[in-house]
Backbone atoms as SQL, in Angstrom:
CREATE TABLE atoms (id INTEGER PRIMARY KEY, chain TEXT, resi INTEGER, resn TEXT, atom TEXT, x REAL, y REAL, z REAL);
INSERT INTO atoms VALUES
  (1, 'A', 1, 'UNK', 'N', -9.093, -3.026, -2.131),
  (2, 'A', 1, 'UNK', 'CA', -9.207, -2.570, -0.771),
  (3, 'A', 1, 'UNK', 'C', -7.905, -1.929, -0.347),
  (4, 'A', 2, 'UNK', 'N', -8.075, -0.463, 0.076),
  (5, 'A', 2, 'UNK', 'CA', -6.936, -0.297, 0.795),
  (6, 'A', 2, 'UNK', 'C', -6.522, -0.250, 2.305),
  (7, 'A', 3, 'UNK', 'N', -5.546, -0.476, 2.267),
  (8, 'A', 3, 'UNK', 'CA', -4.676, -0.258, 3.619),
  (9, 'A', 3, 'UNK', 'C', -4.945, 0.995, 4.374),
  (10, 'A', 4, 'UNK', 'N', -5.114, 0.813, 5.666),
  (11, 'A', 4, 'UNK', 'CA', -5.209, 1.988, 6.849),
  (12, 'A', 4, 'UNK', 'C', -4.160, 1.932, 7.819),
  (13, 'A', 5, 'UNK', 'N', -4.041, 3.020, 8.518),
  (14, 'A', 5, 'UNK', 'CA', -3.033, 2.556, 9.449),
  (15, 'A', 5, 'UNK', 'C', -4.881, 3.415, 10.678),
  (16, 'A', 6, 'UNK', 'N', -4.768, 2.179, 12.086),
  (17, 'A', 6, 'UNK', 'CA', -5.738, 2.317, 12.344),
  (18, 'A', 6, 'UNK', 'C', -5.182, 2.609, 14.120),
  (19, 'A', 7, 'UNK', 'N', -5.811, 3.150, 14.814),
  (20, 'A', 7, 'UNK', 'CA', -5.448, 3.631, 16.191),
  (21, 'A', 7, 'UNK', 'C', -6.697, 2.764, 16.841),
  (22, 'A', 8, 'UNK', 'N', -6.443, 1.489, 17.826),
  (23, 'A', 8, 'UNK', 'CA', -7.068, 1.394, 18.278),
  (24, 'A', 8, 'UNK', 'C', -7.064, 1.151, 20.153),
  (25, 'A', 9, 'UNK', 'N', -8.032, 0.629, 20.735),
  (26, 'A', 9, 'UNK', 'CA', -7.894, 0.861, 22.237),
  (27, 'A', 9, 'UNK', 'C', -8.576, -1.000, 22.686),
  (28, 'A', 10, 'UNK', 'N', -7.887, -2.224, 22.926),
  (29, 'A', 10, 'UNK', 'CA', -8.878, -2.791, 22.984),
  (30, 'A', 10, 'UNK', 'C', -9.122, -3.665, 21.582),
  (31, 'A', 11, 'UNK', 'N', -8.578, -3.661, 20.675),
  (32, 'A', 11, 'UNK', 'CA', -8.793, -4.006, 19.828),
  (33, 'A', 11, 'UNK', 'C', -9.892, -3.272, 19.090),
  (34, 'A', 12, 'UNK', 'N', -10.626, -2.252, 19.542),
  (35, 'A', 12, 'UNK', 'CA', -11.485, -1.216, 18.927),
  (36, 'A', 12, 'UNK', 'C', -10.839, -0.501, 18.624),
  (37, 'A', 13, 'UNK', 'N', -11.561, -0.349, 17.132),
  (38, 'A', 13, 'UNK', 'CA', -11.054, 1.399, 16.185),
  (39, 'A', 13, 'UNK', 'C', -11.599, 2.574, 16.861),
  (40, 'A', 14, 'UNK', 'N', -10.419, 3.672, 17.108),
  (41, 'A', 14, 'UNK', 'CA', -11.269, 4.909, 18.209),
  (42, 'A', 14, 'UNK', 'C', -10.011, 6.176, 16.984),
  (43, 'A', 15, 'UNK', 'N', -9.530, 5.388, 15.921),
  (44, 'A', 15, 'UNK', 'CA', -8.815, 6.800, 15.027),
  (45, 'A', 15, 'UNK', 'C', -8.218, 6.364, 14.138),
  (46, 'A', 16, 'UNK', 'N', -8.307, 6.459, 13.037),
  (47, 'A', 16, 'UNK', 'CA', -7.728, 6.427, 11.478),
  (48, 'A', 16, 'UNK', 'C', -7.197, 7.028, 10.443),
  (49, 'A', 17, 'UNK', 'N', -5.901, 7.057, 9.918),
  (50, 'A', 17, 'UNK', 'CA', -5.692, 8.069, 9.006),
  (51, 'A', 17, 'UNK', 'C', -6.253, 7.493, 7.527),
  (52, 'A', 18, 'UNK', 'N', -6.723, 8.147, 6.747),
  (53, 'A', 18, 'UNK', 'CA', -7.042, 8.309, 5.647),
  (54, 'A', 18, 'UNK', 'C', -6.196, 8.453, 4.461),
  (55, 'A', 19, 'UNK', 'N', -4.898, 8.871, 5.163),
  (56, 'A', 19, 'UNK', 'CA', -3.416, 9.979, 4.484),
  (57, 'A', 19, 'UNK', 'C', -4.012, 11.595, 4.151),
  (58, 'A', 20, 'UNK', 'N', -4.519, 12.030, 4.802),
  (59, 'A', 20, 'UNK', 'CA', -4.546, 13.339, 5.049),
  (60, 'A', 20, 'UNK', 'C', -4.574, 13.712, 6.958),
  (61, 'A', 21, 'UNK', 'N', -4.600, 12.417, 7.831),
  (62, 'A', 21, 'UNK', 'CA', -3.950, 12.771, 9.287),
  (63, 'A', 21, 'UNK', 'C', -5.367, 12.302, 9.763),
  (64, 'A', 22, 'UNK', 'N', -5.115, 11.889, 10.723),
  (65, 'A', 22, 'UNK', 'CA', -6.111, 11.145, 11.744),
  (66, 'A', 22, 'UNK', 'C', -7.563, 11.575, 12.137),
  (67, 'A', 23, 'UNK', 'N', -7.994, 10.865, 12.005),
  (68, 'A', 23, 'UNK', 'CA', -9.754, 11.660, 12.491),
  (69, 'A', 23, 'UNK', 'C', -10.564, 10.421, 13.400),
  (70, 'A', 24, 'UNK', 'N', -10.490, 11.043, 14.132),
  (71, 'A', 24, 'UNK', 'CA', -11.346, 9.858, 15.497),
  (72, 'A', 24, 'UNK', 'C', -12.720, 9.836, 15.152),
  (73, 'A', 25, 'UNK', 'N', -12.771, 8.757, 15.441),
  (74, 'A', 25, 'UNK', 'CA', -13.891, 7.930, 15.326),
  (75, 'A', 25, 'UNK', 'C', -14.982, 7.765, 15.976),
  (76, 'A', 26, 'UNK', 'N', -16.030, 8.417, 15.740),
  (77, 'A', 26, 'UNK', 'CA', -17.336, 9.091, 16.895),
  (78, 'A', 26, 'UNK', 'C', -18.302, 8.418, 17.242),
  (79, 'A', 27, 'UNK', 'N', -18.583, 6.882, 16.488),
  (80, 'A', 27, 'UNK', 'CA', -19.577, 6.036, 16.921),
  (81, 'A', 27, 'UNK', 'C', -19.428, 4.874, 16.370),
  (82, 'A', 28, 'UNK', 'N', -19.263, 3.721, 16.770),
  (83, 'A', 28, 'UNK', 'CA', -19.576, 2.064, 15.855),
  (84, 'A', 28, 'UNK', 'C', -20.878, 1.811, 15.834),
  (85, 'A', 29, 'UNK', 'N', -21.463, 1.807, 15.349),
  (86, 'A', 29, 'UNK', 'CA', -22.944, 1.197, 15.315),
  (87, 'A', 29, 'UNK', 'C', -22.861, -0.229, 14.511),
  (88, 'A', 30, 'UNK', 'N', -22.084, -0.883, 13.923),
  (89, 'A', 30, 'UNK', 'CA', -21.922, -2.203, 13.871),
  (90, 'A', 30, 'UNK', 'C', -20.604, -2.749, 13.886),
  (91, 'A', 31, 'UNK', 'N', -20.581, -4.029, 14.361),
  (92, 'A', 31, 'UNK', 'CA', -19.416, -4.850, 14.268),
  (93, 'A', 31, 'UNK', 'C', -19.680, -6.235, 13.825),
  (94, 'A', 32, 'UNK', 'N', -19.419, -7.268, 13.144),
  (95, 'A', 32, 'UNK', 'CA', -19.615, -8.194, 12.215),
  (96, 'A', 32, 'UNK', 'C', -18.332, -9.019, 12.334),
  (97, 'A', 33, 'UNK', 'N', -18.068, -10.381, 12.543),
  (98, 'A', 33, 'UNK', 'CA', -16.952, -10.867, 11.874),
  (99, 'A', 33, 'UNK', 'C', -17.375, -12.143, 10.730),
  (100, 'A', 34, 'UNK', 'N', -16.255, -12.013, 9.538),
  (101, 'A', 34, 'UNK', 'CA', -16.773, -13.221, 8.384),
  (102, 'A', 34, 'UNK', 'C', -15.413, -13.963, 8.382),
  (103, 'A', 35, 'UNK', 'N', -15.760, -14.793, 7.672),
  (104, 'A', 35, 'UNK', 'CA', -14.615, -15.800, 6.906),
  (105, 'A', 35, 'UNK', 'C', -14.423, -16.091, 5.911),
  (106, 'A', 36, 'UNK', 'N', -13.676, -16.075, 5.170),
  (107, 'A', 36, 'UNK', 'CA', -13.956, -15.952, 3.937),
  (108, 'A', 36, 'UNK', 'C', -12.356, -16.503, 3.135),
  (109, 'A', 37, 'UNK', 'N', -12.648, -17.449, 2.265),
  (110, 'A', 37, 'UNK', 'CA', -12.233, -18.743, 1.721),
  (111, 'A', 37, 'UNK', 'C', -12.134, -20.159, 2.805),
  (112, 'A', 38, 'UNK', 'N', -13.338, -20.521, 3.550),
  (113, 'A', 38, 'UNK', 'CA', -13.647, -21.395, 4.092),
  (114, 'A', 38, 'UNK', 'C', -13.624, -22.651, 3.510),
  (115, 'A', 39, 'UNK', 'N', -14.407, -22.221, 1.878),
  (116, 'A', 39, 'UNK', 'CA', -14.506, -23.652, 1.516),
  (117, 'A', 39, 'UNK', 'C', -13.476, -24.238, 0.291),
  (118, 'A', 40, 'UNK', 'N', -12.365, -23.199, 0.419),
  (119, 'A', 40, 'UNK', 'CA', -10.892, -23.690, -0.481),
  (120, 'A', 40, 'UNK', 'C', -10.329, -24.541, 0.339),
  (121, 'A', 41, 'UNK', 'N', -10.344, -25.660, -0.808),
  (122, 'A', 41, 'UNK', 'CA', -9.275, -27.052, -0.486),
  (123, 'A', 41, 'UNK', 'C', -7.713, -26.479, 0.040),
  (124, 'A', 42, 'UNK', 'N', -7.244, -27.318, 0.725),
  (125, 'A', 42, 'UNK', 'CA', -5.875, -27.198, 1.041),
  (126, 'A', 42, 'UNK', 'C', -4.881, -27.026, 0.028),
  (127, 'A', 43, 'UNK', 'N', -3.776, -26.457, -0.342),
  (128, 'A', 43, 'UNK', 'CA', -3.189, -25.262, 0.807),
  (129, 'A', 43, 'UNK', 'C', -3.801, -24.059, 0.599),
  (130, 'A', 44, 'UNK', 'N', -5.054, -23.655, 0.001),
  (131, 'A', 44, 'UNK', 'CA', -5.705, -22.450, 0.189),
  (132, 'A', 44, 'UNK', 'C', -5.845, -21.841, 1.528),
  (133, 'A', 45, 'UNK', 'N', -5.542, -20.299, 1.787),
  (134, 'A', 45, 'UNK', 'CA', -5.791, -19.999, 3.095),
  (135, 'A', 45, 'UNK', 'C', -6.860, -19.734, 2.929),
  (136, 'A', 46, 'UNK', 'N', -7.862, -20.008, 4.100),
  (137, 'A', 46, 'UNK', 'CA', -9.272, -18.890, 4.508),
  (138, 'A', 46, 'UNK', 'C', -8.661, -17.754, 5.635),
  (139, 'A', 47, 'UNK', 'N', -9.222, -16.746, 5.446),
  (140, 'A', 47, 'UNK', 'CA', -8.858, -16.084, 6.667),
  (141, 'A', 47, 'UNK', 'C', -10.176, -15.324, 7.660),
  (142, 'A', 48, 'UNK', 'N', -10.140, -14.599, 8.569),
  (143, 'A', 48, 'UNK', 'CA', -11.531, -14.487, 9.881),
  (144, 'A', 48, 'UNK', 'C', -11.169, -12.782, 9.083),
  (145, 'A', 49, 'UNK', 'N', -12.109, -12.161, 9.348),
  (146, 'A', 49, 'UNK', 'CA', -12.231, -10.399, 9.090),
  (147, 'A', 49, 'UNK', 'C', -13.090, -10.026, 10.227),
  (148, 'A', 50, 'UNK', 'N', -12.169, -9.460, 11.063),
  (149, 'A', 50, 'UNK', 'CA', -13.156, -8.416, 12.063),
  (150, 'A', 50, 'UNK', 'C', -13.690, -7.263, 11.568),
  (151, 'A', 51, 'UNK', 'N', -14.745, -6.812, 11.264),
  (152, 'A', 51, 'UNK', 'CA', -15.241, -5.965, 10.425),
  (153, 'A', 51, 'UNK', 'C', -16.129, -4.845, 11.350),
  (154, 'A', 52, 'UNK', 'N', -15.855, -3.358, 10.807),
  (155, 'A', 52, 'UNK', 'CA', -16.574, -2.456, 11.661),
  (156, 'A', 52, 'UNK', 'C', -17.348, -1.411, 10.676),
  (157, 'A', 53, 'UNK', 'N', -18.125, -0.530, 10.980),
  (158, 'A', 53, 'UNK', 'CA', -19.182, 0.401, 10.476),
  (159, 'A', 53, 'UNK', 'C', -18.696, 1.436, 11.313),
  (160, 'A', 54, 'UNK', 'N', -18.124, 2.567, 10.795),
  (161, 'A', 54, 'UNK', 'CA', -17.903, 3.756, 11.293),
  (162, 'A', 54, 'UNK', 'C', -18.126, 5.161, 11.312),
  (163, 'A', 55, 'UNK', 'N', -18.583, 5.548, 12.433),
  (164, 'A', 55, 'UNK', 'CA', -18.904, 7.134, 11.775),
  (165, 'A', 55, 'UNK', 'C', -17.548, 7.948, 12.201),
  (166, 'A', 56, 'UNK', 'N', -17.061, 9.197, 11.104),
  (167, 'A', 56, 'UNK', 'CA', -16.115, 9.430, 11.682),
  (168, 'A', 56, 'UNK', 'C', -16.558, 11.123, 12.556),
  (169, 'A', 57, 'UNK', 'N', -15.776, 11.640, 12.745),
  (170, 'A', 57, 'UNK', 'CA', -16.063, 12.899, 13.829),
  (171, 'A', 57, 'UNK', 'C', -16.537, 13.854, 12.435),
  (172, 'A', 58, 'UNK', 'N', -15.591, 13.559, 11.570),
  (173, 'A', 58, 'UNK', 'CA', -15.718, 14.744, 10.251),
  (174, 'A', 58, 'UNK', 'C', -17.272, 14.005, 9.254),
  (175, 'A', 59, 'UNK', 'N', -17.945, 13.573, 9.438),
  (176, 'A', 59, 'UNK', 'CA', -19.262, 12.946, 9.316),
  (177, 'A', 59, 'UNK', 'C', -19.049, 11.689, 8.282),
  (178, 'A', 60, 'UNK', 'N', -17.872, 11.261, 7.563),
  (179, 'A', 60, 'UNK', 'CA', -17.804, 10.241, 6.730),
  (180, 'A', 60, 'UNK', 'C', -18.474, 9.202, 7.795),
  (181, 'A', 61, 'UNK', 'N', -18.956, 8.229, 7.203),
  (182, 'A', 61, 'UNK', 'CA', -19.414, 6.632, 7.369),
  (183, 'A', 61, 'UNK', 'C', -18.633, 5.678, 6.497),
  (184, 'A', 62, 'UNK', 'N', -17.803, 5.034, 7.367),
  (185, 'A', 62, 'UNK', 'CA', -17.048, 3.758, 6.095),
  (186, 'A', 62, 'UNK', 'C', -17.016, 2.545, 7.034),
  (187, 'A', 63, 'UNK', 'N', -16.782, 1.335, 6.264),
  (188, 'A', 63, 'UNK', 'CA', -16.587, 0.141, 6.623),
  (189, 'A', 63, 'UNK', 'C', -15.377, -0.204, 6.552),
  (190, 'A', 64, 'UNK', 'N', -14.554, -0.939, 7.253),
  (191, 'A', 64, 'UNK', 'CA', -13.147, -1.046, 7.400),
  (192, 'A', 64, 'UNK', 'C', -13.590, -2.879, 7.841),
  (193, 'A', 65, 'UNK', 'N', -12.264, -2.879, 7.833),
  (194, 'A', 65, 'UNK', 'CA', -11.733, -4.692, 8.579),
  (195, 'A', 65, 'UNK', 'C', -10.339, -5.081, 8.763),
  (196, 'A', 66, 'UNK', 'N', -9.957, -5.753, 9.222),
  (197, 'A', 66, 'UNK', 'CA', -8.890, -6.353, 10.401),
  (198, 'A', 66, 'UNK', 'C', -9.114, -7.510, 9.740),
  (199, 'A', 67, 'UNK', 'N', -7.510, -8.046, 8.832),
  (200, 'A', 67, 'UNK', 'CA', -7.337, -9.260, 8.418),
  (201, 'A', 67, 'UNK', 'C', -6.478, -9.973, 9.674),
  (202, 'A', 68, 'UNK', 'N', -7.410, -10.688, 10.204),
  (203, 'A', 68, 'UNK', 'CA', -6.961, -12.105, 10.793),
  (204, 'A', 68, 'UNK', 'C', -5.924, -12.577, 10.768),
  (205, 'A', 69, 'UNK', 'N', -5.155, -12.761, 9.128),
  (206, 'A', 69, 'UNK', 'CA', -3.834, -13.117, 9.423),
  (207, 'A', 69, 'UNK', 'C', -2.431, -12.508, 9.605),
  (208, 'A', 70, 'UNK', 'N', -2.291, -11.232, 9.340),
  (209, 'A', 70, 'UNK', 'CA', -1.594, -10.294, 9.406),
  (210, 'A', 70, 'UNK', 'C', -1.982, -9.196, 10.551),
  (211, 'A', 71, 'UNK', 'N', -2.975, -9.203, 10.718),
  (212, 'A', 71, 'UNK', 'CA', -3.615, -8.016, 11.625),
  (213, 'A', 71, 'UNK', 'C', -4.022, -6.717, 10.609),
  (214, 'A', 72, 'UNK', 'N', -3.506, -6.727, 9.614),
  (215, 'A', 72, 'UNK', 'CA', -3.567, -5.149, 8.742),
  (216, 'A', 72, 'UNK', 'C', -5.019, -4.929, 8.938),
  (217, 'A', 73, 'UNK', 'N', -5.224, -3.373, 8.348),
  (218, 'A', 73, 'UNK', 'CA', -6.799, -3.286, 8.375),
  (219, 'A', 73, 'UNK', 'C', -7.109, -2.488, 6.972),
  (220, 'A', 74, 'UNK', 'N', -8.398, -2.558, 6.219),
  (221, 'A', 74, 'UNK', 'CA', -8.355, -1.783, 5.022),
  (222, 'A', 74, 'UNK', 'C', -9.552, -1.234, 4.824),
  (223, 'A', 75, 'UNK', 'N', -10.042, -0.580, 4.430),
  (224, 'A', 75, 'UNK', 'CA', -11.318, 0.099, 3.887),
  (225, 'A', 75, 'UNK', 'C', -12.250, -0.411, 2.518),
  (226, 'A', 76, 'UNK', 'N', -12.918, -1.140, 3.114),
  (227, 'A', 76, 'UNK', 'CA', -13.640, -1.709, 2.099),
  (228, 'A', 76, 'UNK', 'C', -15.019, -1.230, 1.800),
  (229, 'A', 77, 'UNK', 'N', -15.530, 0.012, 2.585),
  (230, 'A', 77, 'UNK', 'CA', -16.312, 0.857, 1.826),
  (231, 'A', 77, 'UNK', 'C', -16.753, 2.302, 2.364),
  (232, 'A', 78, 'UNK', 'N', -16.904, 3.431, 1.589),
  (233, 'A', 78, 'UNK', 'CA', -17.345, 4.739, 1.696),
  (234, 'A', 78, 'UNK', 'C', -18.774, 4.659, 1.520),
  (235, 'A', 79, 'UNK', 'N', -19.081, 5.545, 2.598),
  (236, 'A', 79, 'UNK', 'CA', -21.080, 5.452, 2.628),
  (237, 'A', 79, 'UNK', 'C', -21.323, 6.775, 2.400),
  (238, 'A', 80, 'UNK', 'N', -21.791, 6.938, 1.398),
  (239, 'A', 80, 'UNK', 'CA', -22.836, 8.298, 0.908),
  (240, 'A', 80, 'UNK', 'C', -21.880, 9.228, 0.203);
């Protein structure tokens, strides 16, 4: 998964660079949050993922998320 640097308003994504320069973000049609390493014994971390579905202005669709413990956000998938 990589790293984004993500523009948001609100804690909503409204612009993202890709590394070719920012492209705003034209619709969420989903938002989701998971958890994930819940059921690792101690000192395992679990951490929360705010997770979004994005269309961008330039017509990509990707899935991104917001790690919980750092705040970073990364791209965890390209649609179509």
């Amino acid at each position: 998964m990589r790293s984004l640097t993500v523009d948001t308003e609100s804690s909503i994504p409204v612009a993202l660079d890709l590394g070719a320069g920012s492209v705003r973000v034209a619709a969420r049609p989903a938002h989701w949050v998971i958890e994930v390493g819940w059921w690792r014994t101690f000192p395992a971390r679990w951490e929360r993922r705010d997770c979004w579905r994005l269309l961008l202005e330039d017509g990509r669709c990707l899935d991104v998320y917001r790690d919980g413990g750092d705040q970073s956000w990364h791209l965890s998938k390209v649609w179509g």
